[in-house]
C-alpha positions in Angstrom: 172.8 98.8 213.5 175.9 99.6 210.4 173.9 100.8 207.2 176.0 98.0 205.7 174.6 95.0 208.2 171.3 96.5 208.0 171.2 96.5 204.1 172.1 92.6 204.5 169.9 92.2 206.9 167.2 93.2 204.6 168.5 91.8 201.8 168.2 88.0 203.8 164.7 88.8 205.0 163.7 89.5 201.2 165.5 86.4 200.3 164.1 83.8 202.1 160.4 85.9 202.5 158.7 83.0 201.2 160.4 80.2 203.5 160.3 82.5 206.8 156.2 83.0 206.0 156.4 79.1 206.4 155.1 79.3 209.7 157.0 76.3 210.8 160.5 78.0 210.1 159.4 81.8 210.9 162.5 84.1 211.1 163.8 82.4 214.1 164.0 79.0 211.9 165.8 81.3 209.2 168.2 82.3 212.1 169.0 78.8 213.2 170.0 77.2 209.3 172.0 81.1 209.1 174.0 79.2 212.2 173.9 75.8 211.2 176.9 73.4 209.7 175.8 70.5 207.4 178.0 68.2 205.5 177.0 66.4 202.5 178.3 63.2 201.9 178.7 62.1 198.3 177.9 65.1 195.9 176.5 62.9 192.7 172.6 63.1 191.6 171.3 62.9 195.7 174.3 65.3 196.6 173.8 67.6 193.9 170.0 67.9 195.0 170.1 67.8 198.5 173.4 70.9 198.5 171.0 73.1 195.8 168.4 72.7 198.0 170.5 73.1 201.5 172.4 76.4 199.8 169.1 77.8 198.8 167.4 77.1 202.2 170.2 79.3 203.5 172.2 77.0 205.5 175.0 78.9 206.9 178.1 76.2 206.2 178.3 73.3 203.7 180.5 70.7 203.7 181.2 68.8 200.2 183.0 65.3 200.5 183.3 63.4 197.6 186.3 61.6 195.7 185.1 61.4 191.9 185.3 63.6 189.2 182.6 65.3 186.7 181.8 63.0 183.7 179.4 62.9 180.6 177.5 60.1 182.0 177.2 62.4 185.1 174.9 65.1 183.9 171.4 62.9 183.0 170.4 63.3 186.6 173.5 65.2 189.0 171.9 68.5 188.6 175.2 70.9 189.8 177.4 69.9 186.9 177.2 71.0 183.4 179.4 69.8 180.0 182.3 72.1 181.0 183.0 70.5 184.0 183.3 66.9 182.4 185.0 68.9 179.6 187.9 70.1 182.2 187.2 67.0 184.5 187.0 68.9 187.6 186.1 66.7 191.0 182.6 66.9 191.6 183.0 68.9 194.9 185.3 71.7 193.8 182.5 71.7 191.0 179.5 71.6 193.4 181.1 74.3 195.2 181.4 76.5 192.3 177.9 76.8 191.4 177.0 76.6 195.1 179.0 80.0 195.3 176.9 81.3 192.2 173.6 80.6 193.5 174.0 81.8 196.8 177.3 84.3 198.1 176.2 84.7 201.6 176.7 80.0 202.1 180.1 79.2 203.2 180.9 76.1 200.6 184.2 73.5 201.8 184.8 71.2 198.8 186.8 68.4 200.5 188.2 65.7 197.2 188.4 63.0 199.7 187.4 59.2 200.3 184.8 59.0 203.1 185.7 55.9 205.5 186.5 55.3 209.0 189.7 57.0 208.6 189.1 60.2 207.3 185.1 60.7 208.9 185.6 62.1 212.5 187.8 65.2 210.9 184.9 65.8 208.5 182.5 65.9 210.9 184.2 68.5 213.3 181.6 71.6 213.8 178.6 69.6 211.8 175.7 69.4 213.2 174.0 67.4 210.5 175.2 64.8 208.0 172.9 64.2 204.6 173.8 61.1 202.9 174.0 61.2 199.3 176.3 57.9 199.4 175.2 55.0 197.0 177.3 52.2 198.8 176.8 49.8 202.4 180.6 50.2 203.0 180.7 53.8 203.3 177.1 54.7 204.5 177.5 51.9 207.4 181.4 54.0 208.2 179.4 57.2 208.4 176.9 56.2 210.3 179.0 54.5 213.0 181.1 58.2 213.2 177.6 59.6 213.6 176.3 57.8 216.1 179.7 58.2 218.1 179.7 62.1 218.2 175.5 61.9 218.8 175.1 63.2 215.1 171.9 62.9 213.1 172.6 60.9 209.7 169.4 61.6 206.9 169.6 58.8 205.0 168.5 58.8 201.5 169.2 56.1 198.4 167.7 55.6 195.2 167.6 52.6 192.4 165.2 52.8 189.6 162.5 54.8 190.1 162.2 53.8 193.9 163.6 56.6 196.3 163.9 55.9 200.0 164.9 58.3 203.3 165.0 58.3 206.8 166.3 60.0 209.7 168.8 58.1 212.0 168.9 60.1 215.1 171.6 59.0 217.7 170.0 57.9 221.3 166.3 58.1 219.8 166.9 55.5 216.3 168.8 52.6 215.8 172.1 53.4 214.3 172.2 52.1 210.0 174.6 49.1 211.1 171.5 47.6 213.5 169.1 47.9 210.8 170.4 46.6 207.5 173.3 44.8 208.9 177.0 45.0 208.2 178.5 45.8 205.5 178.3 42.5 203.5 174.3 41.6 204.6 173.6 44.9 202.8 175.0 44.5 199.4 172.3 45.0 197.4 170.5 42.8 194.7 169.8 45.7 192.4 172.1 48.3 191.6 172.4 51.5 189.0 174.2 48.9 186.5 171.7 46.5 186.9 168.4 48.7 187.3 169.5 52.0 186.1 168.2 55.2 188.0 165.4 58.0 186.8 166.2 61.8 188.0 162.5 62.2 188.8 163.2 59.5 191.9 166.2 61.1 192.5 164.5 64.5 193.0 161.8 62.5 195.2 164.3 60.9 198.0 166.2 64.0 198.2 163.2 65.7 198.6 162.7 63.3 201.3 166.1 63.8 203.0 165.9 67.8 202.7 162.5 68.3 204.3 163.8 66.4 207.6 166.8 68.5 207.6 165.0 71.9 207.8 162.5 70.4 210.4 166.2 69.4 211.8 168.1 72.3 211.6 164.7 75.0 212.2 164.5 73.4 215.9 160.9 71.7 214.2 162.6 68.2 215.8 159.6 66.8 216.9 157.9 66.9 213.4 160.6 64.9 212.1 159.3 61.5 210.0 159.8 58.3 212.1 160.0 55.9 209.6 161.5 54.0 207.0 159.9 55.4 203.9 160.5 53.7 199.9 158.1 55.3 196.9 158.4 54.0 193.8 157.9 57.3 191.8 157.1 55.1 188.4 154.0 53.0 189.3 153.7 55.3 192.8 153.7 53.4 195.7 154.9 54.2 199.0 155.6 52.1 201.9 156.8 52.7 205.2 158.0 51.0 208.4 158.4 52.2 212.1 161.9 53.1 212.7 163.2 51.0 216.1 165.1 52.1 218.8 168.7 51.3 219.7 170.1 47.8 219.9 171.5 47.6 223.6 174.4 45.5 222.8 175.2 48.0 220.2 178.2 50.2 221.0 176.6 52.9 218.3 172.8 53.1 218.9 172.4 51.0 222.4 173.8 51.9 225.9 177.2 52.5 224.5 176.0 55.5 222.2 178.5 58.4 222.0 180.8 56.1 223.0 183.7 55.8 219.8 184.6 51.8 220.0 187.6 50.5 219.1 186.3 47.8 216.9 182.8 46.3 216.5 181.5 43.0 214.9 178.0 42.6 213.7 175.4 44.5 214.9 172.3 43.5 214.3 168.6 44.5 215.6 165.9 42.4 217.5 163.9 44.3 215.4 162.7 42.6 212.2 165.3 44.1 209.9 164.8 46.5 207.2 165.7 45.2 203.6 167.9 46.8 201.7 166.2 46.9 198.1 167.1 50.2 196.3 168.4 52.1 199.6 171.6 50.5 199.4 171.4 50.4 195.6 173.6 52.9 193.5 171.1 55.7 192.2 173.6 57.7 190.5 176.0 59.6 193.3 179.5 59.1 194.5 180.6 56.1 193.0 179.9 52.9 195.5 182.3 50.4 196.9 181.7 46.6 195.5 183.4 43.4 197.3 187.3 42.5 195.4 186.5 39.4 197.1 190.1 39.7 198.7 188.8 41.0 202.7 187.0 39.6 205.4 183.5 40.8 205.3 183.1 43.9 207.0 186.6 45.1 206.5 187.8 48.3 204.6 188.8 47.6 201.4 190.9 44.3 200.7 194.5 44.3 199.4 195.2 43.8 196.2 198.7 41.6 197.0 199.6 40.4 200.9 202.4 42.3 202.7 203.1 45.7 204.2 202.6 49.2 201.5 200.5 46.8 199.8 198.0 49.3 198.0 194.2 48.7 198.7 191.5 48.2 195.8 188.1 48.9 195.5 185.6 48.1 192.7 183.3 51.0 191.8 180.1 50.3 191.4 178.4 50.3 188.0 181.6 52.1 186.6 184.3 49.0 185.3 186.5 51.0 187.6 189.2 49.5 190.2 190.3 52.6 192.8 193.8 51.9 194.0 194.7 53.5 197.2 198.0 53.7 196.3 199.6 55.1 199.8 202.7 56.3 197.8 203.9 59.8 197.9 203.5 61.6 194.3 202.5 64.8 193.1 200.3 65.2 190.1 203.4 67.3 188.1 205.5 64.0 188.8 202.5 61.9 188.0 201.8 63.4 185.1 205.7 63.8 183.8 206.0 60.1 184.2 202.8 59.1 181.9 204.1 61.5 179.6 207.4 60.3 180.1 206.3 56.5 179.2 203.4 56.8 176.3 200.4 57.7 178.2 198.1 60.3 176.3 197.2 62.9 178.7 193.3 63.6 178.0 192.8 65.9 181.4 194.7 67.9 183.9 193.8 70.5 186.5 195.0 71.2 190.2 193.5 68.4 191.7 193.6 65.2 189.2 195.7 64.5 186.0 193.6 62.0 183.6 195.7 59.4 181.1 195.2 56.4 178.7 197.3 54.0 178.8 199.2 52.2 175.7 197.0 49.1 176.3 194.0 51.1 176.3 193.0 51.8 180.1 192.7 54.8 181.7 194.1 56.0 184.8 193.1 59.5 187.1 195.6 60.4 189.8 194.4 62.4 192.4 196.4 64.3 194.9 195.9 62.3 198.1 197.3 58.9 196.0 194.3 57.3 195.0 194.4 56.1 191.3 191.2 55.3 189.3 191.7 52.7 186.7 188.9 52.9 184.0 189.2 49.3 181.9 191.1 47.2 184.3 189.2 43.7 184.6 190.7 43.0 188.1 192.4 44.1 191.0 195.8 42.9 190.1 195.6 44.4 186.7 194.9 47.8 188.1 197.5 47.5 190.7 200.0 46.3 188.0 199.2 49.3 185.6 199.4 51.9 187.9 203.1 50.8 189.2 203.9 50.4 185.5 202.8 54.1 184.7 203.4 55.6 188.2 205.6 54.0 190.5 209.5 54.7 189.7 211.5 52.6 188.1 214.2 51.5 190.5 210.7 50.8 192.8 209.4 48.7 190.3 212.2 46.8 189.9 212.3 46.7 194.3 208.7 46.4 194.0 207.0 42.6 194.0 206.9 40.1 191.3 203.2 39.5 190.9 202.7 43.2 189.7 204.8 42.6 186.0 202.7 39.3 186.0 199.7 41.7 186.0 200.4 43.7 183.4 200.4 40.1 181.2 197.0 39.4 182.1 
């Protein structure tokens, strides 16, 4: 062996001394997470734990997807960031990925600033063997866990509201898939969210906790130890409940005889199984901001247009945030975004490579980021975001091209 690869070789084995003594993991368990790919989902307060804890196992690559930005309200309980990166405003996974890269050189860290959805999830998951939820939304949990299932790949499930945590591992052809058991996308909007209950770091900590352990059993070839149920604590008064985690629906083209088959569409799926409730899994708990309903698509449908008609850009509300995202779909750079919110009265209050921040004249703000989507902080609905950002962003002979209904926004 090189001098040089022995000295590194030596260098892991002091490293991780304490996890390979683990006599679960061993050195050949240390070898396998060297070798393993895992993408995080959502790097917010369960993100931030479960990639700390992930980079300091020693997993080999980590994938970070998530589409926000580092704020003050951010750092209570999402343990990567720090007041310079809400200072500079920096997305949360080029952020995550810095520190990532400071605690441990020898982790490969992919920041990816990116919605997850149905669209985008199958290029994420390329050369991932593991996915670790650290979503705090139904829409986008259910979309990963239908990519999951179709490629056969294990989803840890974690969510937090309050002080309850919950996890679980979804295993393709073993579990059923996380459309079977809290239903679609609607059935699981939960009751209490982070802006209704609020969210305490310490359960936080305790369902990422949850989430990581399965993932070394996971990733350490320890596959058999892995939990097989449905497991909520509540950290504050400390009680813990868990249910049996059922098989696959058959009728279900995820999790039943279908599995690893990629469907071209699918309705409801639900379980024979009594069904788990969705209580604080599907509430907020802190991470990548979650979708809510505009009331303006069928249930179980991406998110609805703001205004009818082809370009139309798509709205989501964020939960817990008074945020609208508009998925604009036009073609703008951040230099010409930010030149034309100069250019009309905007007060730039943020820019960097990968978003430029503004507040408007009437008092909301907007963040572009570079793949089109447009954050509006203020807006009280839909159309008013939509309106504000072609005001501020949209050229003015496209305006003018542009439909009626948006200058009727901006009077609202």
């Amino acid at each position: 062996m090189p001098e040089t690869a022995e000295r590194e070789t030596e260098a892991a084995e002091e490293r991780y001394s304490r996890q390979i003594r683990f006599a679960p993991i061993g050195a050949e368990g240390q070898r396998r997470l060297r070798e393993s790919s895992v993408l995080i989902v959502g790097v917010g307060a369960l993100g931030s734990s479960l990639a700390m804890q992930m980079a300091r196992a020693g997993v080999g690559t980590l994938k970070l997807a998530d589409r926000d930005y580092v704020e003050p309200s951010n750092l209570q309980r999402q343990s990567l960031f720090d007041e310079e990166d809400a200072r500079s405003a920096l997305p949360k996974a080029v952020a995550a990925a810095a520190r990532l890269r400071r605690i441990n050189g020898a982790v490969r860290v992919e920041p990816y600033v990116t919605e997850v959805n149905s669209r985008t999830a199958d290029a994420l998951l390329e050369g991932v063997g593991l996915v670790l939820d650290g979503t705090d939304n139904a829409r986008t949990r259910i979309a990963l866990s239908d990519a999951c299932f179709a490629k056969g790949i294990p989803l840890l499930y974690g969510g937090v509201t309050g002080s309850e945590a919950t996890g679980a591992a979804l295993v393709p052809g073993e579990t059923a898939c996380l459309r079977c058991l809290i239903g679609g996308e609607e059935a699981a909007e939960p009751e209490r969210t982070c802006e209704t209950a609020g969210v305490i770091y310490p359960a936080v900590e305790f369902a990422a906790s949850l989430q990581a352990a399965e993932a070394l059993k996971w990733l350490t070839g320890n596959r058999s130890a892995l939990r097989r149920t449905w497991l909520t604590a509540d950290v504050w008064d400390f009680r813990v409940r868990e249910a049996g985690l059922p098989g696959g629906r058959r009728e279900c083209p995820y999790c039943g005889e279908g599995a690893l088959r990629a469907p071209s569409g699918v309705g409801a799926c639900r379980s024979q199984e009594p069904r788990i409730e969705p209580g604080a899994e599907t509430g907020c708990g802190g991470d990548d901001p979650g979708y809510e309903r505009d009331g303006r698509g069928p249930a179980g449908d991406e998110p609805g247009f703001a205004e009818d008609g082809p370009g139309a850009p798509m709205t989501t509300a964020l939960c817990g945030r008074d945020t609208i995202q508009v998925t604009t779909g036009w073609e703008l750079s951040l230099r010409q975004g930010e030149e034309r919110l100069r250019a009309r009265g905007c007060e730039l209050t943020a820019s960097n490579p990968y978003l430029v921040r503004a507040t408007v004249p009437e008092g909301e703000r907007l963040v572009l980021f570079g793949d089109g989507r447009v954050l509006v902080q203020g807006a009280a609905d839909a159309g008013r975001a939509v309106g504000l950002c072609r005001k501020y962003l949209m050229d003015r002979a496209e305006t003018e091209r542009g439909n009626g209904r948006s200058e009727k926004s901006d009077e609202h």
